[in-house]
C-alpha positions in Angstrom: -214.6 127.5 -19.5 -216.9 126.7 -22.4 -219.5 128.0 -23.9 -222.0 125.6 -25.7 -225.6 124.3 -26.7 -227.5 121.4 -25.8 -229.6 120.4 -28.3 -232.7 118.5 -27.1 -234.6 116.7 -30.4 -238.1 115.0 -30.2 -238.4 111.9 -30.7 -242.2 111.6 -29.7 -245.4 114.2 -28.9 -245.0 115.9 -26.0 -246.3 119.4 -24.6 -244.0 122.4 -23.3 -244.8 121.7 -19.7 -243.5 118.4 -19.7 -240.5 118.9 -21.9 -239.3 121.8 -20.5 -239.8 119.9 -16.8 -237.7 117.2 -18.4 -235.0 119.4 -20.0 -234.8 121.2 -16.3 -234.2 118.6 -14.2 -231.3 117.3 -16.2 -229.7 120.5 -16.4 -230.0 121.3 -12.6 -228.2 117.8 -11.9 -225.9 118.7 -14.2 -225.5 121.9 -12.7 -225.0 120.2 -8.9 -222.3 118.0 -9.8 -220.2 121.2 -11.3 -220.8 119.7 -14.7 -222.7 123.0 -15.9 -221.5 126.6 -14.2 -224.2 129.4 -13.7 -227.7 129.2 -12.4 -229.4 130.4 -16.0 -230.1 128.2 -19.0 -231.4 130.1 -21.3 -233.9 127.3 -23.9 -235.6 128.0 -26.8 -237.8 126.1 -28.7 -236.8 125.7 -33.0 -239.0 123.7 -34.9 -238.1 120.1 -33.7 -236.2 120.8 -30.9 -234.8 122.8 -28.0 -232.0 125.1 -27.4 -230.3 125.3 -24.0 -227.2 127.3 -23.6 -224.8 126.6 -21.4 -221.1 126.8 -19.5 -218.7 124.4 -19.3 -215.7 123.9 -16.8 -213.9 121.8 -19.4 -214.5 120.2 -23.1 -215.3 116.8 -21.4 -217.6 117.9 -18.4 -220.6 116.2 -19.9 -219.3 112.9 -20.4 -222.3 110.6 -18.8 -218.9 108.9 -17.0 -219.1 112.2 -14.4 -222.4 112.2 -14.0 -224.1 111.7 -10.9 -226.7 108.6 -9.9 -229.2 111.7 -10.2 -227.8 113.2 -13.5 -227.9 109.4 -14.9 -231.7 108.9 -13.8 -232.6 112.3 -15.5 -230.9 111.9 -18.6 -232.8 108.3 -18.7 -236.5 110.4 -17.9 -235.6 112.3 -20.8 -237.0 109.8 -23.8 -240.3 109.4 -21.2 -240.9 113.7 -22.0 -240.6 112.6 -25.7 -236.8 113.7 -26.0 -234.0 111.9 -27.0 -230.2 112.4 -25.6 -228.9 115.9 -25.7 -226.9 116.8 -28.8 -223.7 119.0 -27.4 -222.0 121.9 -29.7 -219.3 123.7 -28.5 -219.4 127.1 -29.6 -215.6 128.3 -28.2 -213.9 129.3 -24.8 -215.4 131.7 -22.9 -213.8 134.7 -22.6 -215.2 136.0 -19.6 -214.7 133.5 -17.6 -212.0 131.9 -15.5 -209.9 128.7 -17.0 -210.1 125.7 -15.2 -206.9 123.8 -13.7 -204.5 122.6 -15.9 -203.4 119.8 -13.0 -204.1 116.3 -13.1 -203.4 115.4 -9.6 -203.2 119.1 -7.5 -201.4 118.5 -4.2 -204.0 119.9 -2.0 -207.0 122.9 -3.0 -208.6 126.0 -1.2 -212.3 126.5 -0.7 -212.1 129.8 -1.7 -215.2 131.7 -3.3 -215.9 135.9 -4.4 -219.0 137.4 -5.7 -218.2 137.4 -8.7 -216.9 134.3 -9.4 -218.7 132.1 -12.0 -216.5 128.9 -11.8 -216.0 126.6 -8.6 -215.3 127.4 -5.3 -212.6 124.8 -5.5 -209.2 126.4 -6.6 -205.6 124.2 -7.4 -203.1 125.0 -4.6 -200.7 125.2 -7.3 -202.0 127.2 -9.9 -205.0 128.5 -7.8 -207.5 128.1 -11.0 -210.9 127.0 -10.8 -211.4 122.7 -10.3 -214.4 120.9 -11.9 -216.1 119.6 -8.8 -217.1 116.8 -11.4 -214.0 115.6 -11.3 -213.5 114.8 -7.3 -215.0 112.6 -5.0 -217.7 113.3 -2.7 -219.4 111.7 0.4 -222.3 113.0 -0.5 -225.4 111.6 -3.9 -223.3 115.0 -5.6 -221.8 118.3 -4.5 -225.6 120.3 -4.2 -224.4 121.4 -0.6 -221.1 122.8 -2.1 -223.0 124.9 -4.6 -225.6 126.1 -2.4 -223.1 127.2 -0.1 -221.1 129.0 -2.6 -224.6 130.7 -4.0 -224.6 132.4 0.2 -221.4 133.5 0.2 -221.6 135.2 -2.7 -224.8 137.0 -2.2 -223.4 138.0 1.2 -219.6 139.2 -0.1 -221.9 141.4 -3.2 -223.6 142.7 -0.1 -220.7 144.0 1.7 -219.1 144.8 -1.7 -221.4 147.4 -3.0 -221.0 151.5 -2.6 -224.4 151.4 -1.0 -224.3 148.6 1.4 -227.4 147.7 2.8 -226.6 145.2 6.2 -222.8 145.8 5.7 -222.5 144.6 9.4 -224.6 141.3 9.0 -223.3 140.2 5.6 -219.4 141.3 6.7 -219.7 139.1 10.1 -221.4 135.9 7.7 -218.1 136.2 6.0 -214.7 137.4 8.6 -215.8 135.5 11.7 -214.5 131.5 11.7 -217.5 130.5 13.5 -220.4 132.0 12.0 -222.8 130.0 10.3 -221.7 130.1 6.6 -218.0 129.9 8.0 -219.0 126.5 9.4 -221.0 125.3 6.7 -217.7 126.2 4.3 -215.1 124.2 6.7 -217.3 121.5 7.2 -217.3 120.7 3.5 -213.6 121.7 2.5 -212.9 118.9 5.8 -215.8 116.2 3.9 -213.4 117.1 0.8 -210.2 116.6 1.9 -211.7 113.3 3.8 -213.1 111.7 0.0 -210.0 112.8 -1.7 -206.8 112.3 0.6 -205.8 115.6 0.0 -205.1 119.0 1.8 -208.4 121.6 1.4 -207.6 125.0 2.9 -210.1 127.0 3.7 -209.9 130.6 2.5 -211.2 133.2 5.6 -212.1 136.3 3.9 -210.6 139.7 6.1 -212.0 142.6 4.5 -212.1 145.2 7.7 -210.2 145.3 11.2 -210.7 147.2 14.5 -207.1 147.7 14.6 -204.7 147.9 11.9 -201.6 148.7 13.6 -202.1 145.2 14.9 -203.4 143.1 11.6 -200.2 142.0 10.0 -199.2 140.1 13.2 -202.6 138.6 14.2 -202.7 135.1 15.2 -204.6 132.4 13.8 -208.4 132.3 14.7 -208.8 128.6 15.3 -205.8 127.9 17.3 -204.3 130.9 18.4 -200.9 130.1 16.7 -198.2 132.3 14.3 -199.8 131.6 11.2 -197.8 134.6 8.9 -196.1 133.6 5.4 -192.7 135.0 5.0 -194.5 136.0 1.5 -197.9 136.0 0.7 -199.5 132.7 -1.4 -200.6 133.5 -4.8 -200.2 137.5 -3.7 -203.1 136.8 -1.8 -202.8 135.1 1.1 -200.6 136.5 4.0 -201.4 133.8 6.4 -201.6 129.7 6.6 -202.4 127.5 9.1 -201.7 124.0 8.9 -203.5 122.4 11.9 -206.3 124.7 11.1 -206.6 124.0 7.3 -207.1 127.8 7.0 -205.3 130.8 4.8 -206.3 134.6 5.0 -205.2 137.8 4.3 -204.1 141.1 5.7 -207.5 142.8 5.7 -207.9 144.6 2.5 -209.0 148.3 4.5 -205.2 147.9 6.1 -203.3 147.3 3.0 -201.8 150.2 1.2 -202.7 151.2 -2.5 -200.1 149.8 -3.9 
């Protein structure tokens, strides 16, 4: 990831209100496509122009090739809020931050998502890094659904993460069983995303709990019922796959020893 500022000159009068409308829109469209990572841009306003920082999934990401039909009509509205094109600087990597897929061509992807994740949801089967949703097709006008989704299953998994959980039950349910709402929402778009692309996307069905541990390394897979263990776990992380199902999970973390 990279860290950078958009530079937004004027080119004409303006006011605030419009401008900053202007400078938003672009930027959330941006931010939908998996151009942009976060949800905050911070802007300032110096002398002529404004400031936007922002993080990137790759050098590249704002090339107007990967823009969306939206991105493309709110770059254009730009100039009519007395702007002119965005000026980009990259400022370095980001050191905090995950680095993105080194594949050109991955065999096949996870959906796979954590709270505290600030790249995309889609991960390389390979190398199991981040992949620039910018950079795959969609059926959809850009990947907003994708990113919404992702924005849910992270509020729920900080939920269930924290030492004072507050609707532990509710948020832990949203995310272990295959056919709760978000789990079905997730599935439906790894299956759009495998459709676009002709490729493989597993989704990733988070075990954090179990009734039963004596019983949890030899659980069968929730969709189909089948023997779904890895003789060893997938990127020491994933202890089962299911191939018909296009699912992976784990051992749930409360049954796994320290080490």
């Amino acid at each position: 990831m990279y860290v950078a500022q958009l530079q937004f000159k004027l080119i004409a009068d303006t006011d605030f209100g419009s401008a900053e409308a202007a400078i938003r829109r672009y930027l959330e469209a941006l931010i939908f496509n998996g151009q942009l990572l976060g949800r905050e841009f911070p802007t300032a306003w110096q002398q002529d122009s404004f400031s936007s920082r922002v993080v990137l999934p790759a050098e590249d990401a704002l090339l107007q090739k990967y823009h969306s039909a939206r991105g493309t009509e709110a770059l254009e509205q730009l100039a009519a809020a007395g702007l002119a094109y965005p000026q980009l600087q990259l400022q370095g990597m980001d050191l905090m931050s995950q680095h993105t897929d080194p594949c050109q061509q991955p065999g096949f992807y996870f959906l796979y998502s954590r709270f505290n994740d600030t790249c995309s949801a889609l991960r390389c089967g390979e190398h199991f890094a981040p992949v620039p949703l910018y950079q795959l097709k969609t059926t959809q006008p850009d990947h907003e659904k994708l990113i919404r989704w992702q924005l849910q299953y992270q509020a729920l998994d900080e939920i269930q993460m924290q030492q004072s959980r507050v609707l532990l039950k509710s948020a832990e349910r949203s995310l272990q069983q295959l056919n709760s709402r978000l789990n079905k929402q997730g599935r439906q778009l790894a299956r759009q995303l495998e459709h676009a692309n002709g490729k493989a996307v597993y989704y990733a069905l988070y075990s954090g709990s179990s009734n039963d541990c004596s019983q949890e390394a030899g659980k069968t897979c929730p969709g189909c019922g089948g023997n779904w263990r890895l003789a060893q776990p997938l990127h020491q992380l994933f202890d089962f796959k299911c191939e018909p199902c296009r699912l992976v999970s784990n051992i749930a973390w409360d049954c796994q020893s320290p080490s």
